[in-house]
C-alpha beads as a LAMMPS data file, in Angstrom:
LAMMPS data file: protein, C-alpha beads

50 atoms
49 bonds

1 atom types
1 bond types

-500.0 500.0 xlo xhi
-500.0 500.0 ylo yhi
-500.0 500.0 zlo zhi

Masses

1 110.0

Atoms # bond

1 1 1 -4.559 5.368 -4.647
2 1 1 -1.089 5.993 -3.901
3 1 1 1.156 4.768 -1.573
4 1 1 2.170 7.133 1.554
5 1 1 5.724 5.830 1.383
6 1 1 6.670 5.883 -1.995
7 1 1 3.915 7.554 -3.797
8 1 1 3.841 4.813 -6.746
9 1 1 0.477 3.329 -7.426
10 1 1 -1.319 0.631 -5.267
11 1 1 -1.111 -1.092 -8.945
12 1 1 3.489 -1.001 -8.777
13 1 1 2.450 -2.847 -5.679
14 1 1 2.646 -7.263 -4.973
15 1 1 -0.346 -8.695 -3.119
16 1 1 1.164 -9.953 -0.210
17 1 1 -1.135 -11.531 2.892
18 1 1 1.406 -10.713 5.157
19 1 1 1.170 -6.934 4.646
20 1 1 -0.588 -4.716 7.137
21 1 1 -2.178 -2.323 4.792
22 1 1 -5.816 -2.555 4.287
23 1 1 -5.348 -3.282 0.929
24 1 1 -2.919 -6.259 1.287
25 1 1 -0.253 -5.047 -0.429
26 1 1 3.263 -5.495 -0.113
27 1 1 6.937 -4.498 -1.689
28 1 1 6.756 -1.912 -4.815
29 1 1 7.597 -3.069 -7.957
30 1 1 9.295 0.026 -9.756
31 1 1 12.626 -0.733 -10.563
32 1 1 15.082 0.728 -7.628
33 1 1 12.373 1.755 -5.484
34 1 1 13.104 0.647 -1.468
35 1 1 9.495 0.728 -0.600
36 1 1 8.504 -3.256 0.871
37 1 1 5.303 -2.462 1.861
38 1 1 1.961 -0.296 0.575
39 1 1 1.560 2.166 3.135
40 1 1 -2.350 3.314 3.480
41 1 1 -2.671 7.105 3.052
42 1 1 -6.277 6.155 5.301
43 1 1 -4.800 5.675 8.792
44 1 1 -8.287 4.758 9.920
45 1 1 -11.543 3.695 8.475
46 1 1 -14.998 5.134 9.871
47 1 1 -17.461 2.791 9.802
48 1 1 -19.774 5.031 8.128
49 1 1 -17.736 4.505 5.040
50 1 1 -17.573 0.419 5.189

Bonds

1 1 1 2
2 1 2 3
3 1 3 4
4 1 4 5
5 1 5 6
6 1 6 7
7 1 7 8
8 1 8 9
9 1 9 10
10 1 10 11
11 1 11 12
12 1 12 13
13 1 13 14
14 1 14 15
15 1 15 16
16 1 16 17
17 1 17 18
18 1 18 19
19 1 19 20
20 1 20 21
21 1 21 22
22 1 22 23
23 1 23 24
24 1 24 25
25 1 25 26
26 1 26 27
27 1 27 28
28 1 28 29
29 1 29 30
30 1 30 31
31 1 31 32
32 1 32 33
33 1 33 34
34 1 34 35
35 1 35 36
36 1 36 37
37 1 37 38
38 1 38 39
39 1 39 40
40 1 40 41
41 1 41 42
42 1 42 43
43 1 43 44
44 1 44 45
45 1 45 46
46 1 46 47
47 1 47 48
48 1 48 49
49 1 49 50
């Protein structure tokens, strides 16, 4: 998946617990990218899919 924000992979991204995407992920780690947070491109999950 890739992030809404940045478009790098959930993979450039740190696990962080603090973050509020569903996949806890936080700041990207590609040099010079701004991005501090994964940003879901799944605003909202139906519970059919859980």
């Amino acid at each position: 998946m890739h992030c809404k924000k940045c478009h790098h992979t959930d993979e450039a991204h740190r696990p962080s617990e603090k973050s509020s995407s569903l996949l806890k992920l936080g700041a990207c780690q590609i040099p010079d990218c701004p991005c501090n947070q994964y940003m879901d491109e799944i605003s909202q999950i139906d519970e059919e899919l859980m």
